[in-house]
C-alpha positions in Angstrom: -21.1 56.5 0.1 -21.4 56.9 3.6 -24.1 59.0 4.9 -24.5 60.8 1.7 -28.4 59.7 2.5 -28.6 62.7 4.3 -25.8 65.1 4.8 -23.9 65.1 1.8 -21.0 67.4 1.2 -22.4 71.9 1.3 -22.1 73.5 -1.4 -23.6 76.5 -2.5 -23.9 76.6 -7.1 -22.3 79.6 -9.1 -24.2 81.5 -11.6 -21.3 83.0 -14.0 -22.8 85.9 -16.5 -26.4 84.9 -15.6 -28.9 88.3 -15.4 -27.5 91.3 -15.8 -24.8 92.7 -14.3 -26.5 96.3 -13.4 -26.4 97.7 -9.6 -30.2 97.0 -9.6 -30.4 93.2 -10.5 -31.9 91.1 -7.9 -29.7 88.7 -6.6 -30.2 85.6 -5.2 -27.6 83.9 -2.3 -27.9 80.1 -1.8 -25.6 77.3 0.1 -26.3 74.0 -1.2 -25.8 70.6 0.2 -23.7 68.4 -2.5 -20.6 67.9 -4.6 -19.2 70.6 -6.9 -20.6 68.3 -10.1 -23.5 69.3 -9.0 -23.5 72.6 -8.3 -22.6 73.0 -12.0 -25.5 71.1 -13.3 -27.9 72.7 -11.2 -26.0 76.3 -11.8 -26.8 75.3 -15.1 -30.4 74.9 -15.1 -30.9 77.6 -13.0 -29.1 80.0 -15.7 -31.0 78.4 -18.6 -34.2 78.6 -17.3 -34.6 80.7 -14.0 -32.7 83.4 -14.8 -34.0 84.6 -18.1 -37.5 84.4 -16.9 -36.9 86.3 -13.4 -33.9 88.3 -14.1 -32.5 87.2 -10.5 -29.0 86.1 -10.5 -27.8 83.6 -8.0 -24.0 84.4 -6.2 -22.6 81.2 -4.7 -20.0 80.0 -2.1 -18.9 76.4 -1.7 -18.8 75.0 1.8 -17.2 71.5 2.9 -19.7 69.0 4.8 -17.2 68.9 8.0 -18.2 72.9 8.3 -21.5 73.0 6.9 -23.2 73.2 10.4 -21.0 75.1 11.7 -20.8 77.5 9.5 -24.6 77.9 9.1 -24.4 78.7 13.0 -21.7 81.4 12.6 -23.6 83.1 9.6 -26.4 83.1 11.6 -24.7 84.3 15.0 -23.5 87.1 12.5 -26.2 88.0 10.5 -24.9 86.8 6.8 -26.6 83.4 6.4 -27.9 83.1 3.0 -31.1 83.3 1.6 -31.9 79.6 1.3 -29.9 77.2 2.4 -30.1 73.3 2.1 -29.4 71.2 4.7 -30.1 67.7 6.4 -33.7 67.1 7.1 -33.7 67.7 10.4 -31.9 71.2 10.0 -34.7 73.0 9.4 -36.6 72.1 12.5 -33.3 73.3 14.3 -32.9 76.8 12.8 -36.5 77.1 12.3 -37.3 76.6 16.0 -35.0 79.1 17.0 -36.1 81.8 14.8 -33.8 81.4 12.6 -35.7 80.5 9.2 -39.0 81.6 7.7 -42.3 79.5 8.7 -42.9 78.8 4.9 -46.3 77.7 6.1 -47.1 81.0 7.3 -45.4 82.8 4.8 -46.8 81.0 1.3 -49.3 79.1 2.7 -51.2 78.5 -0.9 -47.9 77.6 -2.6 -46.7 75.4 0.1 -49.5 73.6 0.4 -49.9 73.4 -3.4 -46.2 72.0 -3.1 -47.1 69.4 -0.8 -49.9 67.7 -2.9 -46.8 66.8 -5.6 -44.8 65.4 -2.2 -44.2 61.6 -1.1 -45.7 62.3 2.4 -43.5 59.6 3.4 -40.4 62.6 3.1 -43.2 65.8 3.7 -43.7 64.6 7.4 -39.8 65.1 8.3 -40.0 68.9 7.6 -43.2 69.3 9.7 -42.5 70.8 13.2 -45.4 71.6 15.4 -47.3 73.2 12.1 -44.7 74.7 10.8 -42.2 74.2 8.4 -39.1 75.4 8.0 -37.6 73.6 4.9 -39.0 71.7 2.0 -38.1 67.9 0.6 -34.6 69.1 -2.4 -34.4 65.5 -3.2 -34.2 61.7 -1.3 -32.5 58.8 -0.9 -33.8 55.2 0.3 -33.0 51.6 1.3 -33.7 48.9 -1.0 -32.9 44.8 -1.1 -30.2 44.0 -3.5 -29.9 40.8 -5.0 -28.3 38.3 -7.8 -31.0 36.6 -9.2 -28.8 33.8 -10.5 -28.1 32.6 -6.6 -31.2 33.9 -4.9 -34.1 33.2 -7.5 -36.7 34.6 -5.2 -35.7 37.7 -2.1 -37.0 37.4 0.9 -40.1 38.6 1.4 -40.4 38.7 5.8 -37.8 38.6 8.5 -38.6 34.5 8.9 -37.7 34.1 5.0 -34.6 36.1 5.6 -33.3 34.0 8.6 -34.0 30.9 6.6 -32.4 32.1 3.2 -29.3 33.1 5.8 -29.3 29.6 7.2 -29.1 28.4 3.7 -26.9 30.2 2.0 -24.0 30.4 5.8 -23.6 26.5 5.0 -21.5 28.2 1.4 -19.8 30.8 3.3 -22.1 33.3 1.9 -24.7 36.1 3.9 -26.1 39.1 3.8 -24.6 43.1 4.0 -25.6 45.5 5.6 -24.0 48.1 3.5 -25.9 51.6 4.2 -25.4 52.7 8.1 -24.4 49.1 9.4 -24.1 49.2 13.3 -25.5 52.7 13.1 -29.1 54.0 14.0 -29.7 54.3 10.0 -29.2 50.9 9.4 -30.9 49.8 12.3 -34.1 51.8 11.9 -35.9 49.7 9.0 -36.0 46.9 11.3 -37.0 49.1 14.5 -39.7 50.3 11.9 -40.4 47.1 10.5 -41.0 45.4 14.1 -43.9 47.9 15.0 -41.1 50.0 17.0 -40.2 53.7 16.8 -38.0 56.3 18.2 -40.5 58.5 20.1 -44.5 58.4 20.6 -47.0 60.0 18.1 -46.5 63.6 19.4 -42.9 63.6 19.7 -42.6 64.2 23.7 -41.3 60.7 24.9 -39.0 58.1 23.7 -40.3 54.6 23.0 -37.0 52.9 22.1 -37.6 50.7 25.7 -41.0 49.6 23.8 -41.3 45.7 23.9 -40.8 46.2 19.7 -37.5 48.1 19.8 -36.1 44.9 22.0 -37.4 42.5 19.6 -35.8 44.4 16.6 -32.3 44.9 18.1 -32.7 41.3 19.5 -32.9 40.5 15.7 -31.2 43.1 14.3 -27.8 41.7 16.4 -28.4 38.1 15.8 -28.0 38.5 12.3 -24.4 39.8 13.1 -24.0 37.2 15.6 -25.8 34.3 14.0 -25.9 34.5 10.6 -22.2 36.1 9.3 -23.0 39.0 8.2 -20.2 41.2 8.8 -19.8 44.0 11.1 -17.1 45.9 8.3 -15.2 44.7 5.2 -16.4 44.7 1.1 -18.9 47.0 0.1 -22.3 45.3 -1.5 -20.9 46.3 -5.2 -18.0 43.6 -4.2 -20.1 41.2 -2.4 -22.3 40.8 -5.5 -19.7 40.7 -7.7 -18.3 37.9 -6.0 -21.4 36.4 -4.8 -19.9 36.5 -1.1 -22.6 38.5 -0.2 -25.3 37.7 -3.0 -28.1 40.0 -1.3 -27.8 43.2 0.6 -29.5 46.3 1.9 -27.9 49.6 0.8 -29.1 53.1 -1.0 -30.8 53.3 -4.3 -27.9 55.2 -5.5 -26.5 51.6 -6.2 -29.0 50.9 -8.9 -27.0 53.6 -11.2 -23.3 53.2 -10.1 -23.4 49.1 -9.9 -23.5 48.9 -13.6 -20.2 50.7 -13.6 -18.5 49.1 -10.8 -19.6 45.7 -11.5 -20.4 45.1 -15.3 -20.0 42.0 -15.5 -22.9 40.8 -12.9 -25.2 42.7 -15.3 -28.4 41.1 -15.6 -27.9 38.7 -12.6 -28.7 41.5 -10.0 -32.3 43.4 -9.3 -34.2 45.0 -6.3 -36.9 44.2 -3.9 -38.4 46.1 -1.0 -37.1 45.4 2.6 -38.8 42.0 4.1 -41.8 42.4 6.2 -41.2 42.6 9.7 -43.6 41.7 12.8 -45.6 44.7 12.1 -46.7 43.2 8.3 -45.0 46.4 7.2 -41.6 46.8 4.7 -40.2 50.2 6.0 -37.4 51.6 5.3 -35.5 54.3 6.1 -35.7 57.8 3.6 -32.8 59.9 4.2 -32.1 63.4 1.7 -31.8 67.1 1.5 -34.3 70.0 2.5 -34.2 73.9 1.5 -35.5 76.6 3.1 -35.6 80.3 3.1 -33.6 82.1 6.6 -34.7 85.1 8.6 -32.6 87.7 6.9 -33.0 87.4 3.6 -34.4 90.9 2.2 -35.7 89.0 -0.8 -38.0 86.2 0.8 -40.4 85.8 -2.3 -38.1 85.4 -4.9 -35.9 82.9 -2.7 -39.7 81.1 -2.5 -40.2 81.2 -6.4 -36.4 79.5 -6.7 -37.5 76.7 -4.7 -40.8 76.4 -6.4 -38.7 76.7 -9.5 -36.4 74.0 -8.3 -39.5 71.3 -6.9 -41.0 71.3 -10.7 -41.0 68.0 -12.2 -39.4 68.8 -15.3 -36.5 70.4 -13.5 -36.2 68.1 -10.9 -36.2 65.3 -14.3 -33.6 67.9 -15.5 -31.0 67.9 -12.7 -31.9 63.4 -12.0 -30.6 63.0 -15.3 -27.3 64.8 -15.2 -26.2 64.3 -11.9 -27.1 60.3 -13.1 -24.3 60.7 -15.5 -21.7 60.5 -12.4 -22.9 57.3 -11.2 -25.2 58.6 -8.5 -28.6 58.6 -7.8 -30.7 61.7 -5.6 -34.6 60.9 -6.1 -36.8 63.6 -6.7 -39.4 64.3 -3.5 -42.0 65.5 -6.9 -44.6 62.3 -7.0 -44.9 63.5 -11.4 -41.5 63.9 -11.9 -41.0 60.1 -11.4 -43.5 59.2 -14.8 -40.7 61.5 -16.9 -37.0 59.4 -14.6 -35.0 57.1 -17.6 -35.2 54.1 -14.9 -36.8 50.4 -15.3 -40.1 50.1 -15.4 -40.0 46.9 -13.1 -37.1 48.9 -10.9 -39.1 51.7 -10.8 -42.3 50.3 -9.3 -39.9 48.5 -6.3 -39.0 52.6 -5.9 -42.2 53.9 -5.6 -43.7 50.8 -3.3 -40.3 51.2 -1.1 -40.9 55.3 -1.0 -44.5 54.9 0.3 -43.4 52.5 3.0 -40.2 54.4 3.9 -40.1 56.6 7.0 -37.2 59.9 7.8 -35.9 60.6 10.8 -38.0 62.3 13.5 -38.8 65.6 13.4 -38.3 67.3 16.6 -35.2 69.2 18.5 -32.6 67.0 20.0 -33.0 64.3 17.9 -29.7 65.0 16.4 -28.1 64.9 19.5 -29.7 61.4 20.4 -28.6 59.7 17.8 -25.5 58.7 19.8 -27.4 56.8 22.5 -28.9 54.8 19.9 -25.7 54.0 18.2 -23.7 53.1 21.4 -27.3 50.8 22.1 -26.9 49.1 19.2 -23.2 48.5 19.1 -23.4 47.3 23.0 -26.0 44.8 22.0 -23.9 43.8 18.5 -20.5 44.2 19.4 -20.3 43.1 23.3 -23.3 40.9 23.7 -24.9 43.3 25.7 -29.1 42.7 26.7 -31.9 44.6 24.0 -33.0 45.5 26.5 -31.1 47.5 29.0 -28.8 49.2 26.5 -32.5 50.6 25.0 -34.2 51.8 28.7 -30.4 53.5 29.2 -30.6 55.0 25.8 -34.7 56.1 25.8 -33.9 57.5 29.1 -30.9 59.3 27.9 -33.5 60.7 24.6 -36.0 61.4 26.9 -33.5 64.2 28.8 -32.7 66.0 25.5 -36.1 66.5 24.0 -36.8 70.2 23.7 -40.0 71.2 24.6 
């Protein structure tokens, strides 16, 4: 399951015998971020209920993840990227920037906006870019607390009633995992959030990971490696539940679907929480997912805008939730209404929607992506080697600081 939270395998969904097949139909070329499951769900919404209506059909090619950005880069070195293309959050903002997608703020600026009203603004603010933007929120992903009711009666609600629950349950051999983007900036980030840290300053133009917060967090964020066993690798969370090794984690909310499956017999004994509270008072976690937008070439810019309009309504985005579901996994819509029509538990679905407001994405600026690795090497320095919060953070702000495109 790693980093399916925001890059998940390219794809692009094939349309067979959808529209006609005349010279003059209107067709429609999309790369899509996912597996080839869903590009046949989604292929067949889209020729149920798009392509009647419009008469556009949609051609396809499917892309691996280890060549998605690369690829994007030669189609658009060579003219032939597609008409939309979904991508990592922060893609957008990268081709976008350079010229290389449509502002679809400029371009459809009643339907955008009329777009973002149905939006969690907590995954609408990492497609913004200086006013513009680029892509629009496909679907979302999010950290939540795992944990077996039957050994933990009550989670944690702050970082203090973590540490203690730790202490409590080390003396059994048991702790907590960190099972979505342990020792990575991912996992790291709810508690950078959480302490009243953050990656860069309001307007984006200096790093702040040298902020008295971000020490505090990675001080507390590596002592719970250190101190309280939780492991730097091994079992996944579905096996540390199941065997009550681990009886409370943090991973994605894709786990609410596929636990059942991997771990029936803990049924019952297991629910979610939000994240503790940190310093701050807040719970935030991290919101990972896909975006789609419309590139610079496309000769056919407002239909490509009516598919993704098509795509962001809540009875389609219900649509695709509940087959793609059927495989075990779990993409949450970005459309605030389409969560009243999702088949999930009432009580698990409120945790959801209190987690989603709190949650925060990645930063939205250029060369972000490329100073992810400082973090990384900042947090595994401090984790791995013992190394002090705060130097491995000035060396890595500093490091940020040199790569931030103005």
């Amino acid at each position: 399951m790693a980093y399916k939270y925001l890059f998940p395998i390219l794809f692009v969904f094939t349309l067979i015998g959808c529209g006609g097949g005349d010279n003059n139909t209107r067709k429609l070329t999309v790369w899509h971020v996912g597996s080839e499951e869903e590009a046949q769900i989604i292929s067949a919404v889209a020729a149920q209920k798009y392509t009647p209506t419009t008469g556009i059909k949609v051609q396809c090619e499917s892309i691996s993840w280890g060549e998605s950005h690369s690829k994007y880069l030669t189609a658009i070195a060579g003219g032939v990227a597609p008409d939309i293309g979904t991508m990592g959050l922060t893609w957008g903002t990268e081709f976008g920037s350079k010229g290389q997608m449509i502002d679809l703020r400029s371009a459809f600026p009643e339907g955008l906006e009329e777009l973002k009203k149905k939006t969690f603004e907590s995954i609408w603010k990492a497609v913004e870019y200086r006013g513009a933007v680029y892509s629009v929120p496909f679907d979302m992903t999010l950290h939540v607390l795992y944990y077996r009711k039957d050994i933990i009666p009550t989670p944690p609600q702050t970082w203090a009633e973590l540490t203690s629950l730790l202490k409590k349950i080390n003396t059994n051999k048991q702790s907590l995992v960190l099972d979505w983007g342990s020792l990575e900036w991912i996992g790291f980030s709810p508690f950078l959030w959480q302490a009243g840290g953050d990656y860069y300053n309001a307007n984006l133009t200096q790093s702040t990971l040298n902020s008295p917060e971000a020490v505090h967090a990675l001080t507390f964020y590596a002592d719970l490696y250190r101190n309280y066993q939780v492991p730097q690798s091994g079992e996944g969370i579905a096996q540390g539940l199941r065997s009550g090794h681990y009886p409370v984690g943090i991973s994605g909310n894709w786990l609410i679907n596929s636990l059942p499956a991997d771990a029936p017999e803990i049924q019952g004994k297991w629910t979610i929480a939000r994240l503790p509270a940190g310093p701050s008072g807040k719970r935030t976690g991290f919101i990972g997912g896909r975006s789609m937008g419309i590139f610079k070439n496309s000769k056919i810019k407002t239909d490509a805008w009516g598919f993704i309009q098509f795509l962001n309504q809540k009875e389609i985005q219900q649509q695709i939730y509940v087959e793609i579901a059927k495989s075990h996994n779990i993409y949450m819509p970005p459309n605030i209404n389409a969560w009243e029509l999702l088949p999930i538990e009432d009580n698990m679905k409120k945790v959801l929607v209190a987690q989603v407001k709190e949650s925060k994405a990645p930063p939205s600026l250029l060369g972000w992506n490329d100073s992810t690795r400082f973090v990384v090497e900042a947090i595994q320095k401090s984790v791995v080697k013992g190394a002090d919060p705060a130097v491995t953070l000035r060396a890595a702000a500093k490091a940020m600081d040199e790569r931030i495109e103005k």
